[in-house]
N, C-alpha and C positions, 0 to 999 in steps of 0.2 A: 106942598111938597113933602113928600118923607121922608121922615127925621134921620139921621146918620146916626149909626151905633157901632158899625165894625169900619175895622180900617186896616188894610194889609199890605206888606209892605216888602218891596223886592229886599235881597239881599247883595248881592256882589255890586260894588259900585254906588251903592244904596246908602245902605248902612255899614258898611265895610267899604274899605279901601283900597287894593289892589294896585301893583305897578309892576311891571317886567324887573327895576331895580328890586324889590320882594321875591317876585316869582320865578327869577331865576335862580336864586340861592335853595331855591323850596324844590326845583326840579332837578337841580345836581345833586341835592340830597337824597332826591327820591331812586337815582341814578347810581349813587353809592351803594346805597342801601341795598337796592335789589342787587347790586352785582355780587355786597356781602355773602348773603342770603346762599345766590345759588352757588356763586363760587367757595362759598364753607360747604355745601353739599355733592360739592365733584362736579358742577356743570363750570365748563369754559363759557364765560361769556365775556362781550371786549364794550366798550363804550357806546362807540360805533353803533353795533346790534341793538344795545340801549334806547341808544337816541333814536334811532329807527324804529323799533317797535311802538314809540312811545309818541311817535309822528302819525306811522300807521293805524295805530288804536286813537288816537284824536281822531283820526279823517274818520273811520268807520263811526264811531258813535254821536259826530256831527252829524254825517250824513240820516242820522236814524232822528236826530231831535232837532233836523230840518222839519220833518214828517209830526213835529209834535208828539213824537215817543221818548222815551227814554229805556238807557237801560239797566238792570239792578246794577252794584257795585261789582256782585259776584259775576254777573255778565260781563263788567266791563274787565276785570281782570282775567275771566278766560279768555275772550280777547286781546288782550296784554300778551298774555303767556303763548299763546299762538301766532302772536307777530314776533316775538323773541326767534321761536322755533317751531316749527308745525309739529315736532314730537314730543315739544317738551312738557305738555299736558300730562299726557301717559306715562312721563318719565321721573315726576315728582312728588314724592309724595303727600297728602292730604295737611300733613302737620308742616311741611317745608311751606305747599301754597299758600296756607294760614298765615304763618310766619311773612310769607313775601306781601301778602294783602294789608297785613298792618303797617311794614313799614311803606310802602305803596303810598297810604292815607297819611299817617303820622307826620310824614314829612310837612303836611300842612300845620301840624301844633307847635314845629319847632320855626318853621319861616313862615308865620299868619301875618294876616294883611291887618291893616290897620282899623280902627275904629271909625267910621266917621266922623267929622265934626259936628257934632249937635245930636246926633246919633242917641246916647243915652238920656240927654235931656227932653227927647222929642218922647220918647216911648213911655217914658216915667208920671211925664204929663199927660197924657192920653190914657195912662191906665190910671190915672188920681182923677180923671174927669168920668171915668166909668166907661170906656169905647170898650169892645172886644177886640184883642189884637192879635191879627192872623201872619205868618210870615209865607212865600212860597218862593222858594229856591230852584233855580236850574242849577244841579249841584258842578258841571263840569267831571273832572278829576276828584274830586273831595267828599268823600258821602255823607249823606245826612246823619250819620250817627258819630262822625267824626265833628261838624258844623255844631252839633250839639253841647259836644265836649267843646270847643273853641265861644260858643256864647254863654254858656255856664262859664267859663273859668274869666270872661269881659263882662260879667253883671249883668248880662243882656235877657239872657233866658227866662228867668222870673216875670218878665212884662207882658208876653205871649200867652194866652189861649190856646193856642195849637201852631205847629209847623207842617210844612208839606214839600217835601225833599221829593226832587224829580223822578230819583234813582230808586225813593220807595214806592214811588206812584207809577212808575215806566210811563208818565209823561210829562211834556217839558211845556211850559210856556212858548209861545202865546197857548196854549190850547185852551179853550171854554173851561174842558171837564177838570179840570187842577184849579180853576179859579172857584168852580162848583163844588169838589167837592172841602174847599177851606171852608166856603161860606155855610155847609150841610154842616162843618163843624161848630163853627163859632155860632151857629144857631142864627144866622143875618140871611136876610134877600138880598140879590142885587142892588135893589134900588137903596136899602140902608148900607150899600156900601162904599168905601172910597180906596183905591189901589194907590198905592203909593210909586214911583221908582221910575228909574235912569232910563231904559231899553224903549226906543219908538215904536216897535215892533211888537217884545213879548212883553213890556209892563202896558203901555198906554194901546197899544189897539187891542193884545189880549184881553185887559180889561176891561174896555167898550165893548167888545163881542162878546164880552161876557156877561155884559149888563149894568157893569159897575161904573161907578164915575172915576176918573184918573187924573194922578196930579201927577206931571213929570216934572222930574228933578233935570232940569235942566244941566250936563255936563258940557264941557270944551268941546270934546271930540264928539259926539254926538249930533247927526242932523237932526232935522224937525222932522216929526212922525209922518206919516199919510194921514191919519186919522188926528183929529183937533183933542187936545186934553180941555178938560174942565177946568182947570189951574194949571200955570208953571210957574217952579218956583226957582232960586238957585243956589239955595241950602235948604238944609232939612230946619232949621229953627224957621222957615217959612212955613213949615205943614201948618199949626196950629191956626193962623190966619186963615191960609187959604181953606183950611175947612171951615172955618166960620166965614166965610163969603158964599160956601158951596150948599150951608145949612141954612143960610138966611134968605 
């Protein structure tokens, strides 16, 4: 069998922590904030319009990383801005939309989700064991260059080898090629690899179709995949184990 050297590993759910108690304080923020933005710039906008546009900019860019696409950040905010108002693209200017895109993002540094449980101890050891460690993010709402700043400032970032944000990649998980091209980075084949992470769907069958062997993190809410993982565990202080059953 061949040996394991890389190991990569979802993000939301994963190694992070997320709850509607979290991410609703993170999305009135985000709700204030743009309303500051355009309402210090002479646009009327009401809550309402808000919460709306920000339903209709979900739906559309689900529907696009249904299809294993993604799309950049800047995509997703003119998107944004055009379910706000159809003219309010043309009506604001380049330094107002800056301004609206960061706190758009930002609002995730000030309401971040949690760390996982075991989360920093699993990555620390795996990089003291010599693994190469790959992440790959469906970033949602939050873009990778924001993600970066939120694992830099939790110790997290230094264990990584490389990241691969949806939103830089315009694709999402499950897809093949975001699994391909971590692995083009950290220098690993498939077969020397192990996917880590929560999703039946885009961690464990994307993984399999990808080549790699998969260990799911077993959550509550979560059925059982279509596709069989190599391990499940149900904590991340299991990974270390189940790769040495996966190696041996």
């Amino acid at each position: 069998m061949t040996s394991l050297n890389a190991i990569t590993f979802d993000l939301w759910q994963t190694l992070i922590v997320d709850s509607p108690a979290i991410g609703r304080p993170r999305a009135q923020k985000r709700l204030e904030d743009v309303m500051a933005v355009l309402n210090e710039d002479g646009f009327t906008v009401t809550a309402d319009q808000l919460t709306a546009a920000s339903r209709s900019c979900f739906r559309i860019c689900d529907e696009i990383r249904a299809r294993e696409q993604d799309v950049s950040f800047d995509e997703q905010i003119d998107i944004y801005v055009r379910s706000i108002d159809e003219q309010l693209p043309s009506q604001i200017s380049p330094e107002i939309r800056a301004h609206l895109a960061r706190r758009y993002a930002d609002c995730y540094l000030e309401h971040p989700p949690l760390i996982a449980e075991g989360a920093n101890r699993v990555v620390r050891a795996l990089k003291e064991m010599g693994y190469k460690i790959g992440l790959i993010c469906n970033t949602g709402s939050t873009p990778g260059v924001t993600q970066r700043v939120f694992l830099d400032r939790m110790g997290l970032a230094g264990y990584f080898d490389t990241f691969t944000f949806s939103d830089e990649e315009r694709l999402s998980k499950p897809s093949s090629k975001i699994f391909a091209i971590t692995l083009e980075r950290l220098k690993a084949t498939p077969e020397q690899s192990v996917h880590v992470g929560d999703h039946p769907r885009n961690d464990v069958e994307g993984a399999k179709r990808a080549g790699l062997r998969a260990i799911w993190l077993r959550r509550d809410d979560k059925e059982k995949p279509a596709v069989e993982p190599d391990a499940t565990i149900e904590s991340l202080d299991e990974t270390l184990d189940a790769l040495a059953k996966l190696a041996s």
